[in-house]
PDB file with SEQRES, HELIX, SHEET and CRYST1 records, atoms N, CA, C and O in Angstrom:
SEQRES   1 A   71  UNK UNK UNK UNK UNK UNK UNK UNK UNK UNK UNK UNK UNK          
SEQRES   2 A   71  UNK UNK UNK UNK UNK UNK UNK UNK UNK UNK UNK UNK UNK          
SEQRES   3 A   71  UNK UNK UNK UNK UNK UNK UNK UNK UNK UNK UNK UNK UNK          
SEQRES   4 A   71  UNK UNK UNK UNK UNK UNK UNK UNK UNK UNK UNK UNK UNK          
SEQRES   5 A   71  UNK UNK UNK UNK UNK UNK UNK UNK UNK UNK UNK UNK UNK          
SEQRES   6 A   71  UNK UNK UNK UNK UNK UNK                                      
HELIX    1 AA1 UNK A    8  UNK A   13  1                                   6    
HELIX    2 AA2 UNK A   18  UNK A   28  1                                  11    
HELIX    3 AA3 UNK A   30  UNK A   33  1                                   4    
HELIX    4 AA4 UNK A   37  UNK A   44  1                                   8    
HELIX    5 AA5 UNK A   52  UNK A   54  5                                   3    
HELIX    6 AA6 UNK A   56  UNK A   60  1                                   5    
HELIX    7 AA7 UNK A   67  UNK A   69  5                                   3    
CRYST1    1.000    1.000    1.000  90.00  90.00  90.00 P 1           1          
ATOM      1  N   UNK A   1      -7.532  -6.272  -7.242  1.00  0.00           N  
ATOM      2  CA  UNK A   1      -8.504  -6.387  -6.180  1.00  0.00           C  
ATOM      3  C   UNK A   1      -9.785  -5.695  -6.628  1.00  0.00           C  
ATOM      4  O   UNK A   1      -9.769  -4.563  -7.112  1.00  0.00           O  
ATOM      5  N   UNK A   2     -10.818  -6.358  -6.466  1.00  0.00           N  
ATOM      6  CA  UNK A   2     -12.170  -5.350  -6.592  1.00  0.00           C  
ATOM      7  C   UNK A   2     -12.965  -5.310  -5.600  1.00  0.00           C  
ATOM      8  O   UNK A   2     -13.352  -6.205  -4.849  1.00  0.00           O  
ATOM      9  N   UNK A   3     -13.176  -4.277  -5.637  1.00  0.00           N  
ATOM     10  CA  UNK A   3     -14.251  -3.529  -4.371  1.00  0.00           C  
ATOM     11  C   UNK A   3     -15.220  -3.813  -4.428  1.00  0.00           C  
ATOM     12  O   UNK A   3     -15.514  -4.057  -5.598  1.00  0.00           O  
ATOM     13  N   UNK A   4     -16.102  -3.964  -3.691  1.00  0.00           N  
ATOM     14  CA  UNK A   4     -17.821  -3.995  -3.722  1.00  0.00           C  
ATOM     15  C   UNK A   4     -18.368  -2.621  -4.301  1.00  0.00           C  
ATOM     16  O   UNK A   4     -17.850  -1.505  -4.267  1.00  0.00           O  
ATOM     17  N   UNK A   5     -19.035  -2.855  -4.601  1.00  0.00           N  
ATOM     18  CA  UNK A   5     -20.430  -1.955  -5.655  1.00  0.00           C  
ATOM     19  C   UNK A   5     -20.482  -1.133  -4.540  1.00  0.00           C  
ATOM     20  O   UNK A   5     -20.379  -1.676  -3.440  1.00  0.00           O  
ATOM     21  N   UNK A   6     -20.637   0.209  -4.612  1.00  0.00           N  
ATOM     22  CA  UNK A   6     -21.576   1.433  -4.141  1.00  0.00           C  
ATOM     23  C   UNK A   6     -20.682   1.073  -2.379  1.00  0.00           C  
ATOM     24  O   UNK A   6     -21.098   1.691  -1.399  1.00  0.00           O  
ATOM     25  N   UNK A   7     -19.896   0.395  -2.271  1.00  0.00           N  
ATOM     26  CA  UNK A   7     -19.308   0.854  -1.043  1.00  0.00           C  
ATOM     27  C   UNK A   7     -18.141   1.817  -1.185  1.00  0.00           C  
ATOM     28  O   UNK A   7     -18.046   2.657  -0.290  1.00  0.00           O  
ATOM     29  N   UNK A   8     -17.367   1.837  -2.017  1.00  0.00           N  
ATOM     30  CA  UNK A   8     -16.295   2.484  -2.190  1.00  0.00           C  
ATOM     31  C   UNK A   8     -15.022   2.061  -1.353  1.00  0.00           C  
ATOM     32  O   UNK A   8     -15.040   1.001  -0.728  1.00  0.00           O  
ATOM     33  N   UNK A   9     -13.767   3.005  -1.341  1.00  0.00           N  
ATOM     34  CA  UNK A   9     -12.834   2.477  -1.091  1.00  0.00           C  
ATOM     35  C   UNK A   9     -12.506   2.676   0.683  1.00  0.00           C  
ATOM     36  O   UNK A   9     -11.820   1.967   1.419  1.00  0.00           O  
ATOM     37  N   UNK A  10     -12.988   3.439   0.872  1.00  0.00           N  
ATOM     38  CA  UNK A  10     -13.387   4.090   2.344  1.00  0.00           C  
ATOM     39  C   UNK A  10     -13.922   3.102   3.603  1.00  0.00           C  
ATOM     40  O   UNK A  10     -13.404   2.997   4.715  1.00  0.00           O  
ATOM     41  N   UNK A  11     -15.207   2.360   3.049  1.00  0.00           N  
ATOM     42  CA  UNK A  11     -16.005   1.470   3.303  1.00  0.00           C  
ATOM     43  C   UNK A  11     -15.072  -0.028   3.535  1.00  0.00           C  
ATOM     44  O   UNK A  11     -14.781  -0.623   4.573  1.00  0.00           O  
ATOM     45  N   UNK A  12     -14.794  -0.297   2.248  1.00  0.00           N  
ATOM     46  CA  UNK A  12     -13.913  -1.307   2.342  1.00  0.00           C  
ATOM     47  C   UNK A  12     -12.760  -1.610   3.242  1.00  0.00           C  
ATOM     48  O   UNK A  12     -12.558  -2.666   3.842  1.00  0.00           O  
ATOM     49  N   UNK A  13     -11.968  -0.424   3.248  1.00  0.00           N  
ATOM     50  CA  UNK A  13     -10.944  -0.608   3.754  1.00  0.00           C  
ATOM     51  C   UNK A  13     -11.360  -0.410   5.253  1.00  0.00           C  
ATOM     52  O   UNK A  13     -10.565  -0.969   6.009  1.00  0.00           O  
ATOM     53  N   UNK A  14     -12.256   0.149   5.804  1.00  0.00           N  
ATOM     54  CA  UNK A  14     -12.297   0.550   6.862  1.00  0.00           C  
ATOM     55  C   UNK A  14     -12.143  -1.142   7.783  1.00  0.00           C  
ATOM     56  O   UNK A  14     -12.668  -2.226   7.528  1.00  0.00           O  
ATOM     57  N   UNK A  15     -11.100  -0.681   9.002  1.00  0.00           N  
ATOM     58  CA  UNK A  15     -10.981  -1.849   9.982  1.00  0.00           C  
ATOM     59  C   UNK A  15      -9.909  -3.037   9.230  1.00  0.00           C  
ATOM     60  O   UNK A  15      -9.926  -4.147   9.761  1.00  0.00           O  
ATOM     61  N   UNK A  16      -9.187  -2.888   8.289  1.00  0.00           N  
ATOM     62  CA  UNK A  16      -8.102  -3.158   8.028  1.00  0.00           C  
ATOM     63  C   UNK A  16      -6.956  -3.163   8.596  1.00  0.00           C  
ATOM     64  O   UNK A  16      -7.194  -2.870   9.768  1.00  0.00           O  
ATOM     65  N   UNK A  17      -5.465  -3.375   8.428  1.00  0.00           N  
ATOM     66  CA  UNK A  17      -4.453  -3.306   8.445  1.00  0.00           C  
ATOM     67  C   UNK A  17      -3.692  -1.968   8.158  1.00  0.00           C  
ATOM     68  O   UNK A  17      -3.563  -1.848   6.940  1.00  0.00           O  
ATOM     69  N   UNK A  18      -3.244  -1.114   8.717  1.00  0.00           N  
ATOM     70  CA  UNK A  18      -3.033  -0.176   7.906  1.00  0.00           C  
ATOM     71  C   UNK A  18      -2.415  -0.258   6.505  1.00  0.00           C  
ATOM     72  O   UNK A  18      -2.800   0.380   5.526  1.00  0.00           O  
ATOM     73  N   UNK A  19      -1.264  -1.252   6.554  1.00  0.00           N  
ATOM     74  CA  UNK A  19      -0.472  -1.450   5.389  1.00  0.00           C  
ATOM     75  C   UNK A  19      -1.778  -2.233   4.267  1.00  0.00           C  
ATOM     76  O   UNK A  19      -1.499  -2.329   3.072  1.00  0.00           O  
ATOM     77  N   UNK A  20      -2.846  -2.632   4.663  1.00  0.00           N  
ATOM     78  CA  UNK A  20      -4.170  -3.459   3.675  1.00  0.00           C  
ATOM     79  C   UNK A  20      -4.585  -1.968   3.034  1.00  0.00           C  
ATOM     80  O   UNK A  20      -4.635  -1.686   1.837  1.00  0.00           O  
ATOM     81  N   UNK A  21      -4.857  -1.132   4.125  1.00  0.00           N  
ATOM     82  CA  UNK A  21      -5.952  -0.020   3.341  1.00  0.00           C  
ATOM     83  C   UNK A  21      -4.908   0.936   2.515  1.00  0.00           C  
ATOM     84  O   UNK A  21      -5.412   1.652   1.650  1.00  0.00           O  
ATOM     85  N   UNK A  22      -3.074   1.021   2.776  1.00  0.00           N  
ATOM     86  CA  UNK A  22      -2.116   1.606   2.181  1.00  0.00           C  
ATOM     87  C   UNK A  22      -2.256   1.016   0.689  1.00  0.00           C  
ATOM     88  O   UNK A  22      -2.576   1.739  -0.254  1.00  0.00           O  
ATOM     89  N   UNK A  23      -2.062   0.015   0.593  1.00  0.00           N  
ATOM     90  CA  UNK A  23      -2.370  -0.864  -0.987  1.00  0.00           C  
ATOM     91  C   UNK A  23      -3.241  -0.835  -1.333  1.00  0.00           C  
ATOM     92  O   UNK A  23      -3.275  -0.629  -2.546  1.00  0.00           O  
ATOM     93  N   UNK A  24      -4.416  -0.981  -0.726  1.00  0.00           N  
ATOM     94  CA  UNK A  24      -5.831  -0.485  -1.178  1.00  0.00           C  
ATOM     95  C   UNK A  24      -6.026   0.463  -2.103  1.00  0.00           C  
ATOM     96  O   UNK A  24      -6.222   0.248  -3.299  1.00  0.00           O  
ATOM     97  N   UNK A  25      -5.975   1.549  -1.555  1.00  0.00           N  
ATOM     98  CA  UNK A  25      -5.881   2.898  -1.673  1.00  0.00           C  
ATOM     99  C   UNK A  25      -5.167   3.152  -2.991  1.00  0.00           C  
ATOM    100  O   UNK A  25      -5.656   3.550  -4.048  1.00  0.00           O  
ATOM    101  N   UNK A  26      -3.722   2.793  -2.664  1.00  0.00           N  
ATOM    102  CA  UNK A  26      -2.713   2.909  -3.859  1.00  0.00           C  
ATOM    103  C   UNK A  26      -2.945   2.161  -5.439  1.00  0.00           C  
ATOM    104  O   UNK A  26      -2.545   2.456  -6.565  1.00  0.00           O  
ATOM    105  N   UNK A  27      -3.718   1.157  -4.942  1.00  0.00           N  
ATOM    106  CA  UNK A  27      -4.198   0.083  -5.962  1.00  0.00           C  
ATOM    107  C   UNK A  27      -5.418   0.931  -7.000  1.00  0.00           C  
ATOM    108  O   UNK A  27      -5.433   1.168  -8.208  1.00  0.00           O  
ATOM    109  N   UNK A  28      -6.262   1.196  -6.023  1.00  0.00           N  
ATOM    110  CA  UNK A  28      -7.532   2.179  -6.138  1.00  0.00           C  
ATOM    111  C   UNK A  28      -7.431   3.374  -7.226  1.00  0.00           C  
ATOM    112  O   UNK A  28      -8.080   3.672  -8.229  1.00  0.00           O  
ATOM    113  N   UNK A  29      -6.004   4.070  -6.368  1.00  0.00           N  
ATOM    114  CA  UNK A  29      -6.271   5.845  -6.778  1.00  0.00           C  
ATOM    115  C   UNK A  29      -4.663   5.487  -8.246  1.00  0.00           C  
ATOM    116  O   UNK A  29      -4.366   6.325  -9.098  1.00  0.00           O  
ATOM    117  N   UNK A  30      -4.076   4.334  -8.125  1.00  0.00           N  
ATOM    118  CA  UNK A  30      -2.926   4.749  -9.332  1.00  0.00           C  
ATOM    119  C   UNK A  30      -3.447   4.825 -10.949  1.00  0.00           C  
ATOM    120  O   UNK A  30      -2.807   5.476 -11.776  1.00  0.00           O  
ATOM    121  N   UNK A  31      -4.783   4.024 -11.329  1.00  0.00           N  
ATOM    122  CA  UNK A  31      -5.346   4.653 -13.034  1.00  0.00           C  
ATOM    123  C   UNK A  31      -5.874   6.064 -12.580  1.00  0.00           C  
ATOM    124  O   UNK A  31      -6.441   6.198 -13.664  1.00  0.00           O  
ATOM    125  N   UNK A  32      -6.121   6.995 -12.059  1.00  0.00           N  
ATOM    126  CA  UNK A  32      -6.745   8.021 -11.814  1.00  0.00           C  
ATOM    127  C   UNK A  32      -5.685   9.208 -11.795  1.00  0.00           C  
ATOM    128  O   UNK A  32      -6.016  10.331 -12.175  1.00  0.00           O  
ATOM    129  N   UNK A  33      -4.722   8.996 -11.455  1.00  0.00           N  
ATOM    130  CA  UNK A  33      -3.424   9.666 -11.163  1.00  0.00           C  
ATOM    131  C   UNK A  33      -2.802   9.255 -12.387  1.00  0.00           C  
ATOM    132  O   UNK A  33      -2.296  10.259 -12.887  1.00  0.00           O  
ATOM    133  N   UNK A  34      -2.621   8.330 -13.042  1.00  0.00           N  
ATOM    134  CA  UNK A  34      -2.051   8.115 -14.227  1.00  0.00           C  
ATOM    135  C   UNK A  34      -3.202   8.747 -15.637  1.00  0.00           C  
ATOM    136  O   UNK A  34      -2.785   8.851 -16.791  1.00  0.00           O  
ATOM    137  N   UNK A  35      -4.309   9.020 -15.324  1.00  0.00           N  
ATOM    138  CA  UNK A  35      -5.152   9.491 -16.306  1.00  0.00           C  
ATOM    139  C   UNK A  35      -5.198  11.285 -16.244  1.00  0.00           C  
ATOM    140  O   UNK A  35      -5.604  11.982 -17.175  1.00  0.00           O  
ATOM    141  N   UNK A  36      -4.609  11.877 -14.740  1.00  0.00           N  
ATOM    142  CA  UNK A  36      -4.692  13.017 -14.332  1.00  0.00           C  
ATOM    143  C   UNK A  36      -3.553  13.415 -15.181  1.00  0.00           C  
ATOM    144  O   UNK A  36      -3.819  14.243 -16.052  1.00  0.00           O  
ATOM    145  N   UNK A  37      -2.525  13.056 -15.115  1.00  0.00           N  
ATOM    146  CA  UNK A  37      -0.854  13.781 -15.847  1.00  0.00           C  
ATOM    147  C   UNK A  37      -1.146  14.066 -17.205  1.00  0.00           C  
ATOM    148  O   UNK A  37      -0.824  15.233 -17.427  1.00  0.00           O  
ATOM    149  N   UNK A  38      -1.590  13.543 -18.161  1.00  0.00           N  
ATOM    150  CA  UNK A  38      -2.038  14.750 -19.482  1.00  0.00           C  
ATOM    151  C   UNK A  38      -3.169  15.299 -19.711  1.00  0.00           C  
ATOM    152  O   UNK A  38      -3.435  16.030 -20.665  1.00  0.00           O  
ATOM    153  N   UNK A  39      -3.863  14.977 -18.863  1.00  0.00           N  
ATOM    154  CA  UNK A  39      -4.864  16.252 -18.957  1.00  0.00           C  
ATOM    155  C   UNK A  39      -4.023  17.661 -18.000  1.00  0.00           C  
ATOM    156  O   UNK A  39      -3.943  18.857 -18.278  1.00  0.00           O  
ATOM    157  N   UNK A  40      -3.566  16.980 -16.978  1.00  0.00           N  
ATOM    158  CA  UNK A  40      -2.413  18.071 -16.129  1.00  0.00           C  
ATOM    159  C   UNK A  40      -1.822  19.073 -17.362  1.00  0.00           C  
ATOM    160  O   UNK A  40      -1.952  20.288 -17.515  1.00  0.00           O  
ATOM    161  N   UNK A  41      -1.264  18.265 -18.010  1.00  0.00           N  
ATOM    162  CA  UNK A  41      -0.230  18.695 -18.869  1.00  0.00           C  
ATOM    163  C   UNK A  41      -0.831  19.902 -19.801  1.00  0.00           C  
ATOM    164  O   UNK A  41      -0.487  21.084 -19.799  1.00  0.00           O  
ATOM    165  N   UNK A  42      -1.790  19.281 -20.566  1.00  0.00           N  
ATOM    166  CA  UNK A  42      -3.067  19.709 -21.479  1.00  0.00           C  
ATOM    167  C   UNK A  42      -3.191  21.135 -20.497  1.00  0.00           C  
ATOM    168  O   UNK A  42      -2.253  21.851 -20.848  1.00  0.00           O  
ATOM    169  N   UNK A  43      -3.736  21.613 -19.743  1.00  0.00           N  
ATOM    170  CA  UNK A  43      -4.685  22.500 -18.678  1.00  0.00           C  
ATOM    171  C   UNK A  43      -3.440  23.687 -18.914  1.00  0.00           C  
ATOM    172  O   UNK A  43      -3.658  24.893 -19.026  1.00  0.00           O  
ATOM    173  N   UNK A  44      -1.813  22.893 -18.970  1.00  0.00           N  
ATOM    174  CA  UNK A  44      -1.054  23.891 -18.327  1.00  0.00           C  
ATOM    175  C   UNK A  44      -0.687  24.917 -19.375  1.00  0.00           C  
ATOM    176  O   UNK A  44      -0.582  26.139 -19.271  1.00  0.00           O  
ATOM    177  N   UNK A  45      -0.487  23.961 -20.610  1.00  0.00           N  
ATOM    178  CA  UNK A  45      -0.508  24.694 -22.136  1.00  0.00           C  
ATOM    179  C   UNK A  45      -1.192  25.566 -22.538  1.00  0.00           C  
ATOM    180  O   UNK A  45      -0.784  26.230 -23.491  1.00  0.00           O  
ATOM    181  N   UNK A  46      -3.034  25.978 -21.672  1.00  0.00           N  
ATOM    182  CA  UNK A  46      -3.906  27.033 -22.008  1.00  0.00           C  
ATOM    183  C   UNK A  46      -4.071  27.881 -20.738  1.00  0.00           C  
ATOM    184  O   UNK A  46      -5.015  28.633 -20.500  1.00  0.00           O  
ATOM    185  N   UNK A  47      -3.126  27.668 -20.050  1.00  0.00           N  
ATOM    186  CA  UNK A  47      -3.336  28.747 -18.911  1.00  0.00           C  
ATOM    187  C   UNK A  47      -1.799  29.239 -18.951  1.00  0.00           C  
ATOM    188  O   UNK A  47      -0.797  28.625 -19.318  1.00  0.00           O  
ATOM    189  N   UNK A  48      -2.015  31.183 -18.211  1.00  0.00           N  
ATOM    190  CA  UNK A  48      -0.829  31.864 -17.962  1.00  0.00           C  
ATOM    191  C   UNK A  48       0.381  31.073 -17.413  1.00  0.00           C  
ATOM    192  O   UNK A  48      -0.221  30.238 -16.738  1.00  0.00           O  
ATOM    193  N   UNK A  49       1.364  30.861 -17.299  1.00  0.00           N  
ATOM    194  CA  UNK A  49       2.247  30.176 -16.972  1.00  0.00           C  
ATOM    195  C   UNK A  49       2.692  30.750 -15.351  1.00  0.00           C  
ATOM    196  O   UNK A  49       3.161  29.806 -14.716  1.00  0.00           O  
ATOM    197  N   UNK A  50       2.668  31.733 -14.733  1.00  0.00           N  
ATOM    198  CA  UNK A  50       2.450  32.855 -14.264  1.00  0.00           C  
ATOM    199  C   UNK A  50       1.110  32.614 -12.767  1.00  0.00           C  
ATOM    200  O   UNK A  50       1.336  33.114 -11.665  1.00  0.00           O  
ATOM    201  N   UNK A  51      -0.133  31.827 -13.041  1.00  0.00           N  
ATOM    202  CA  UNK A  51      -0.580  32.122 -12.731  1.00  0.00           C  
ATOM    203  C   UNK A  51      -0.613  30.917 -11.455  1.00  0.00           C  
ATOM    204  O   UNK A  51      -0.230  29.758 -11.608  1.00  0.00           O  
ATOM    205  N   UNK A  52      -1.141  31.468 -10.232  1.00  0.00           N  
ATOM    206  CA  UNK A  52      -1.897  29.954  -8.925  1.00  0.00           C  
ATOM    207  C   UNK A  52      -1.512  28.985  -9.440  1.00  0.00           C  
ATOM    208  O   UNK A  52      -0.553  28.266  -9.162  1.00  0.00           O  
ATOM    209  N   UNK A  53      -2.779  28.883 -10.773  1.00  0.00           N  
ATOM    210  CA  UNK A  53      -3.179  27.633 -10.866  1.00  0.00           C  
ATOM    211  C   UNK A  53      -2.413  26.608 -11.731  1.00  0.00           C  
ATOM    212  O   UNK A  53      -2.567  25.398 -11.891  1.00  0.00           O  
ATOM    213  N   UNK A  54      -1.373  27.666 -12.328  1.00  0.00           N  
ATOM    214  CA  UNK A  54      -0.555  26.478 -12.887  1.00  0.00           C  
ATOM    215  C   UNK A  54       0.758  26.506 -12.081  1.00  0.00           C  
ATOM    216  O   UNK A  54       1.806  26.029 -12.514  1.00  0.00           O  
ATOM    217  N   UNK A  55       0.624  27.123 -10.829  1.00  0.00           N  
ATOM    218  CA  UNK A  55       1.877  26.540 -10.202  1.00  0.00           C  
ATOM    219  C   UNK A  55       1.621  25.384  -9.388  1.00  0.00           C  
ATOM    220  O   UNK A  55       2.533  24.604  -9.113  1.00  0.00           O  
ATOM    221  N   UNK A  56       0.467  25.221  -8.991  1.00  0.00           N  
ATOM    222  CA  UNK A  56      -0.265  24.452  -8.433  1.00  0.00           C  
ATOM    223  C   UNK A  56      -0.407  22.802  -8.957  1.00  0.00           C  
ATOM    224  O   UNK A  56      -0.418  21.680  -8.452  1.00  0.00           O  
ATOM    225  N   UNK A  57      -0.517  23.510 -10.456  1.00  0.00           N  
ATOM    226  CA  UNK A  57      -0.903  21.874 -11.534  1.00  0.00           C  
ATOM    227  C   UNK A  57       1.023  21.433 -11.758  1.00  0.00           C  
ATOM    228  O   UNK A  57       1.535  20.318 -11.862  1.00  0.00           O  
ATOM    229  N   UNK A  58       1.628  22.705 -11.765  1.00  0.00           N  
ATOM    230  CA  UNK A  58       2.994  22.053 -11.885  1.00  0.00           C  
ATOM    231  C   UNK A  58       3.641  21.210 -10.363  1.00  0.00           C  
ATOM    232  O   UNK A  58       4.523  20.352 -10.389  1.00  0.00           O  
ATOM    233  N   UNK A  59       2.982  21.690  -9.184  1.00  0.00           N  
ATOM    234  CA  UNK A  59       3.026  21.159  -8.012  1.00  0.00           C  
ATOM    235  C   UNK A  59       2.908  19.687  -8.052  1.00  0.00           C  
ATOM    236  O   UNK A  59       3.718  18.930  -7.516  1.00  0.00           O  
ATOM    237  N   UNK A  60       1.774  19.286  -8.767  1.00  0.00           N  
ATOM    238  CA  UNK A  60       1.274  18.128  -8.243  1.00  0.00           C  
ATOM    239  C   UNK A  60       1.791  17.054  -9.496  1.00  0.00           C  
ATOM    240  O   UNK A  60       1.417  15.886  -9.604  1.00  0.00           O  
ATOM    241  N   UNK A  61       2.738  17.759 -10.398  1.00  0.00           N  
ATOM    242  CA  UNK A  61       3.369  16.980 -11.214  1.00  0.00           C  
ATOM    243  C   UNK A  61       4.682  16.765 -10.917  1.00  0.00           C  
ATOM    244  O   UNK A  61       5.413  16.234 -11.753  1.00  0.00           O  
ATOM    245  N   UNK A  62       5.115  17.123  -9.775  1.00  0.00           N  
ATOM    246  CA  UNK A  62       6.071  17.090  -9.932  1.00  0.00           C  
ATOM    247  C   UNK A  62       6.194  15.901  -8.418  1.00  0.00           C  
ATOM    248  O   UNK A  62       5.215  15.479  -7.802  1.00  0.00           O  
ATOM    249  N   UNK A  63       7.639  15.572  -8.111  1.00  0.00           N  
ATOM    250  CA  UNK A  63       7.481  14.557  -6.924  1.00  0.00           C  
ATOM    251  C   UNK A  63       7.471  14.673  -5.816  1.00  0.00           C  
ATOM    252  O   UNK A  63       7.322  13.719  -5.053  1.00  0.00           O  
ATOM    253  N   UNK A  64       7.625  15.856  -5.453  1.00  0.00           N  
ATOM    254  CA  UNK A  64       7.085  16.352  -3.918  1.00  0.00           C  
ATOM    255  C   UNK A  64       4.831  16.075  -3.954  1.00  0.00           C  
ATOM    256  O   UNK A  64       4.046  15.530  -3.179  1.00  0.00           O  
ATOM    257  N   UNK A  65       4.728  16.567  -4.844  1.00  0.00           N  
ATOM    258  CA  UNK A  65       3.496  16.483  -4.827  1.00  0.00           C  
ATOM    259  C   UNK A  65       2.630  15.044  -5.100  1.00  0.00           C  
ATOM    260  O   UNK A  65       1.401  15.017  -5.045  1.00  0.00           O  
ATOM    261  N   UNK A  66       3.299  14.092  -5.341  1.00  0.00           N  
ATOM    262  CA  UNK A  66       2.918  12.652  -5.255  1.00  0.00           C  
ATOM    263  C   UNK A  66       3.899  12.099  -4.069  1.00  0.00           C  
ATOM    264  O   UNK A  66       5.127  12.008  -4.079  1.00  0.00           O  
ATOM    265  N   UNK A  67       2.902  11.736  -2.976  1.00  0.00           N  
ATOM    266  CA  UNK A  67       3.447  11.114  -1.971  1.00  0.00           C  
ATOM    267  C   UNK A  67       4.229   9.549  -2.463  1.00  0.00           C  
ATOM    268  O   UNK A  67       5.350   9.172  -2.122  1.00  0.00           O  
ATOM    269  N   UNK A  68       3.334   8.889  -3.272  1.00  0.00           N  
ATOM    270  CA  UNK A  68       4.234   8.026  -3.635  1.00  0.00           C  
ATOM    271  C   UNK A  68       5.496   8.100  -4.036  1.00  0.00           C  
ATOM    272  O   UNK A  68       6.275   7.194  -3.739  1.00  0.00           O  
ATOM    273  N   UNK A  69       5.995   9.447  -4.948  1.00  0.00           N  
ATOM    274  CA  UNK A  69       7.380   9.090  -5.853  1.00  0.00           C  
ATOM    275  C   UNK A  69       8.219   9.965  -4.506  1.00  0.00           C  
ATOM    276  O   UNK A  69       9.046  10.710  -5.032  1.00  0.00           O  
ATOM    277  N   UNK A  70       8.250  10.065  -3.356  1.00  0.00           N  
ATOM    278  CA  UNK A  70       8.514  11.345  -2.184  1.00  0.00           C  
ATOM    279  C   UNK A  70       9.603  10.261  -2.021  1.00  0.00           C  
ATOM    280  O   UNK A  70       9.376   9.067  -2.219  1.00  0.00           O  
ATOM    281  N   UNK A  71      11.101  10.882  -1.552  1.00  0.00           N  
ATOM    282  CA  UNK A  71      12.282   9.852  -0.931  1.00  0.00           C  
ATOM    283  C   UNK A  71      11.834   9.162   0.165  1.00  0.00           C  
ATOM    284  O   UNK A  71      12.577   8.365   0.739  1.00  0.00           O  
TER     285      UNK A  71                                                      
END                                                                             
């Protein structure tokens, strides 16, 4: 699906179906989320293991933290 120029995904979807702007969305944000996991990965290798922010980056790798992979 492609979006219109300079409206974004927000715009578009707005006044949809919910299940239209659910795929939307999902369609939208899954190369971005698939481009996020090794740089994730990358970030976690130069920071304390120990620290917020990599419990945080391990959070969102894992499947509680992606609503999609959630039971």
């Amino acid at each position: 699906m492609l979006l219109p120029i300079g409206g974004g995904i927000q715009s578009w979807a707005s006044g949809a179906a919910p299940e239209i702007r659910l795929d939307a969305r999902t369609e939208h944000s899954a190369p971005i989320i698939a481009a996020l996991k090794p740089w994730f990965e990358k970030q976690l290798s130069m920071i304390s293991s120990g620290s917020t922010l990599a419990t945080d980056i391990r959070y969102a790798l894992s499947p509680l933290g992606r609503p999609d992979q959630v039971p």
